[in-house]
C-alpha positions as CSV (number, residue, x, y, z in Angstrom):
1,X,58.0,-159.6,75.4
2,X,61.4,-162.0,74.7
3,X,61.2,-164.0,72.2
4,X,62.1,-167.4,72.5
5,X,65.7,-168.1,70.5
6,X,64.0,-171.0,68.6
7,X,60.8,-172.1,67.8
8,X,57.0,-170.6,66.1
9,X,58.5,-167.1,66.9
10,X,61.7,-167.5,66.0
11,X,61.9,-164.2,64.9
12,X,65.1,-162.6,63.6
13,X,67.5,-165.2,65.4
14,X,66.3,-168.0,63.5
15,X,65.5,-168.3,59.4
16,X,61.8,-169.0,59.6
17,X,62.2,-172.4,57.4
18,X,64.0,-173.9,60.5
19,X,61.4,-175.6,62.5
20,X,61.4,-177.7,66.0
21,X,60.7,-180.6,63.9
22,X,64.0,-180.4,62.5
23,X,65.2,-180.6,66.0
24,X,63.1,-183.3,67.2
25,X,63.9,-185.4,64.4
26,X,67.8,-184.9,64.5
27,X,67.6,-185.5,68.3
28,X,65.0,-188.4,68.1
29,X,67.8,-190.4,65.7
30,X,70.9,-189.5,67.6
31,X,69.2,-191.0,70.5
32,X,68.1,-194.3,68.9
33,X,71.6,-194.7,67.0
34,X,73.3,-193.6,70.5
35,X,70.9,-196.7,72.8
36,X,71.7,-199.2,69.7
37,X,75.2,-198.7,69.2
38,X,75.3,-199.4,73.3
39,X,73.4,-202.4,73.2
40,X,75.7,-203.6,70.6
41,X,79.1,-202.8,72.6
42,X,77.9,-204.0,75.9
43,X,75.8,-207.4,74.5
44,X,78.1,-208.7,71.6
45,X,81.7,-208.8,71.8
46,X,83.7,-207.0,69.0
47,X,83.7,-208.7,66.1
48,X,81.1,-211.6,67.1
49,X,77.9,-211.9,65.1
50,X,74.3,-212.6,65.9
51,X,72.2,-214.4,63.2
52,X,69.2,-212.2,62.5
53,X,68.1,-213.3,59.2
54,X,69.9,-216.6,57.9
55,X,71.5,-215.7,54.5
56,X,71.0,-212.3,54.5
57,X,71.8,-210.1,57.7
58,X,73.6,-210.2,60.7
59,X,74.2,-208.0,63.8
60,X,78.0,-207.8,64.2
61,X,79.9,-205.8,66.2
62,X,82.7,-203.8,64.0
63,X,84.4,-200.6,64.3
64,X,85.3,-198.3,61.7
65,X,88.2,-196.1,62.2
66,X,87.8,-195.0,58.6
67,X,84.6,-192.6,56.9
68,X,81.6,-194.1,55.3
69,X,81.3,-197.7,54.3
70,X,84.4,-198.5,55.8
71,X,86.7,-196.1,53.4
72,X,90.2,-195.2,55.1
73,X,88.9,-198.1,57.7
74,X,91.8,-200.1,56.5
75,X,94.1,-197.0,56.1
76,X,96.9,-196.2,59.1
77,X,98.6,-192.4,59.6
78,X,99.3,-190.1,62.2
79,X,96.1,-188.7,64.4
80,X,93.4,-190.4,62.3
81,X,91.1,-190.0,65.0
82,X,91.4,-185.8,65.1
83,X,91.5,-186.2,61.2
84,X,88.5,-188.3,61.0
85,X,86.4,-186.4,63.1
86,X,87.3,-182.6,61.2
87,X,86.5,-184.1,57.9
88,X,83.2,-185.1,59.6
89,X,83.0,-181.9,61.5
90,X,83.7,-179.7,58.5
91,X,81.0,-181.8,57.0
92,X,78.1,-180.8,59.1
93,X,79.5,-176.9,59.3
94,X,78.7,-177.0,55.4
95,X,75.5,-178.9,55.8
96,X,74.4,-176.4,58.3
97,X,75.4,-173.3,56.4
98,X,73.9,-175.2,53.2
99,X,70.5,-175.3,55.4
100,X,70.2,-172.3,56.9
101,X,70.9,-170.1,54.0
102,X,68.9,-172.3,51.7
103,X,65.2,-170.8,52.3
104,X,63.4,-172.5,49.8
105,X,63.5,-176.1,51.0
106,X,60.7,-178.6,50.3
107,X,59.4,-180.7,53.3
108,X,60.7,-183.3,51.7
109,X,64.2,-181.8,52.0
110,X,63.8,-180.5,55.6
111,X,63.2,-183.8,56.6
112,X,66.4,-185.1,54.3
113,X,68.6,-182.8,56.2
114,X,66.9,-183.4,59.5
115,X,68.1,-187.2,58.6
116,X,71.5,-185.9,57.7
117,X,72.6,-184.1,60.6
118,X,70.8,-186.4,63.3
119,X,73.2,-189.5,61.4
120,X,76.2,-186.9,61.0
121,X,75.9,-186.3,65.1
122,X,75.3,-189.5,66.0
123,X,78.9,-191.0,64.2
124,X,80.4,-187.7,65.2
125,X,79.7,-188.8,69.1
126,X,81.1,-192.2,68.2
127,X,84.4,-190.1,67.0
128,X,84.2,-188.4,69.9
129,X,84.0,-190.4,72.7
130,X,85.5,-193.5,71.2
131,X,87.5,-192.4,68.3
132,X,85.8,-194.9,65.7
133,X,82.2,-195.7,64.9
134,X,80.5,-198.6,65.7
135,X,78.5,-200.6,62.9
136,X,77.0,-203.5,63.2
137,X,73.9,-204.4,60.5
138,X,76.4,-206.8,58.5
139,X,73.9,-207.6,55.0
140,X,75.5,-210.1,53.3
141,X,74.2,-212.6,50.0
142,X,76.3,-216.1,50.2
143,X,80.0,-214.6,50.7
144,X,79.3,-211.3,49.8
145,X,78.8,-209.2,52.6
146,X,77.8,-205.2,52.4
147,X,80.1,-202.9,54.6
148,X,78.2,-203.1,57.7
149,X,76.8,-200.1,58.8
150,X,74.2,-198.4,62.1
151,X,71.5,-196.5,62.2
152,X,73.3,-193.1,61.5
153,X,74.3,-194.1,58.4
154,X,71.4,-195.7,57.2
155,X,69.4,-192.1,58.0
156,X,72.1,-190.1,56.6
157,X,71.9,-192.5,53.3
158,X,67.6,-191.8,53.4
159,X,68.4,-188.2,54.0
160,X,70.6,-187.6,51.2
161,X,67.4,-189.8,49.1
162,X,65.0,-186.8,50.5
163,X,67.2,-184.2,49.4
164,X,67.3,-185.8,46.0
165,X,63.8,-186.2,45.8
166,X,63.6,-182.7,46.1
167,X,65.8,-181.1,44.1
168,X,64.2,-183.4,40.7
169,X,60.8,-182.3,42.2
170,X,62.1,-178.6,42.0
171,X,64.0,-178.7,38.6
172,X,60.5,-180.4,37.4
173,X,58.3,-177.9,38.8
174,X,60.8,-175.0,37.4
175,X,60.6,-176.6,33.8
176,X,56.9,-177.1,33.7
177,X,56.7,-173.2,35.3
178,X,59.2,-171.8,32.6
179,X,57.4,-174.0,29.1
C-alpha cells in the first residue's frame, strides 16, 4: 500500500509533528491576506484612505518596497525587488528547517509557525508578483500614525507571540521538572 506523501500516515517522508493543520492554516491565511490585499488595490486608489474608525484606524492603500514595518521602505539601491524578496526567501528556508527539525513543538508553537509561514507567503506573493507589499490597516492616535501594515503581518506578528508563549511555557516546565 502507498502511503500518502503527507498527512496521518506520513510515514518516513514527513516528521510526524507536521500536521495538515499546519497546512490548512498557512493556506487558510494566505488566501484571506491574498482576497484583502485585492480588494484594497482594485477599491481604493494608492495612497487614499477610508475612515474605519474616526481617530484610531484607517484602511489606506500603501506599498512597501522595504521589509517589515516599513524598514528599507524609504531606502533606494540596485535590484531591491530580487534583494527584498531573498532576504524574505532565505527567511522562510530557516523557518522551515527550524520546524521540521524541531520535534518537540507545543501546539501552541505549531500554530505560531503555522502563522508565520502562512504571513511570510502571503508578502512573499506580494514580492513576487508585484515587487512590493501592499499594507493598508493605517492605526494612528492624533498625528501619530503606526506603520500600516495587512493581514500577513499581523499573523506573522501573533505567530512569533505563539512561539514565545511556548518556549517560556517550556523553560518553565524544564525548571519545575529539574527543582
Amino acid at each position: 500500500m502507498m502511503s500518502h506523501p503527507i498527512g496521518p500516515s506520513i510515514g518516513k517522508s514527513w516528521p510526524g509533528h507536521i500536521r495538515w493543520s499546519t497546512f490548512i492554516v498557512t493556506g487558510s491565511i494566505v488566501g484571506l491576506d491574498q482576497l484583502c490585499k485585492a480588494l484594497v488595490r482594485q477599491l481604493i486608489p494608492l495612497h487614499d484612505s477610508i475612515t474605519l474608525i474616526p481617530g484610531l484606524v484607517n484602511i489606506t492603500h500603501v506599498q512597501n518596497t522595504g521589509a517589515a514595518f516599513g524598514i528599507l521602505n524609504a531606502a533606494d539601491f540596485p535590484f531591491k525587488p530580487v534583494v527584498m524578496t531573498g532576504i524574505a526567501l532565505l527567511a522562510l528556508v530557516i523557518l522551515g528547517v527550524y520546524a521540521v527539525r524541531t520535534s518537540s513543538h507545543g501546539t501552541c508553537a505549531r500554530i505560531g509557525l503555522a502563522l508565520i509561514f502562512g504571513g511570510a507567503l502571503g508578502n512573499m506573493a506580494d514580492r513576487l508578483m508585484f515587487g512590493h507589499v501592499v499594507d493598508f490597516v493605517d492605526v494612528y492616535w492624533g498625528t501619530y500614525h503606526f506603520w500600516a501594515f495587512n493581514v500577513a503581518d499581523s499573523m506573522i506578528t501573533i505567530g512569533a507571540i505563539c512561539l514565545l508563549i511556548d518556549t517560556v511555557r517550556t523553560e518553565v516546565h524544564d525548571v519545575s521538572n529539574t527543582a
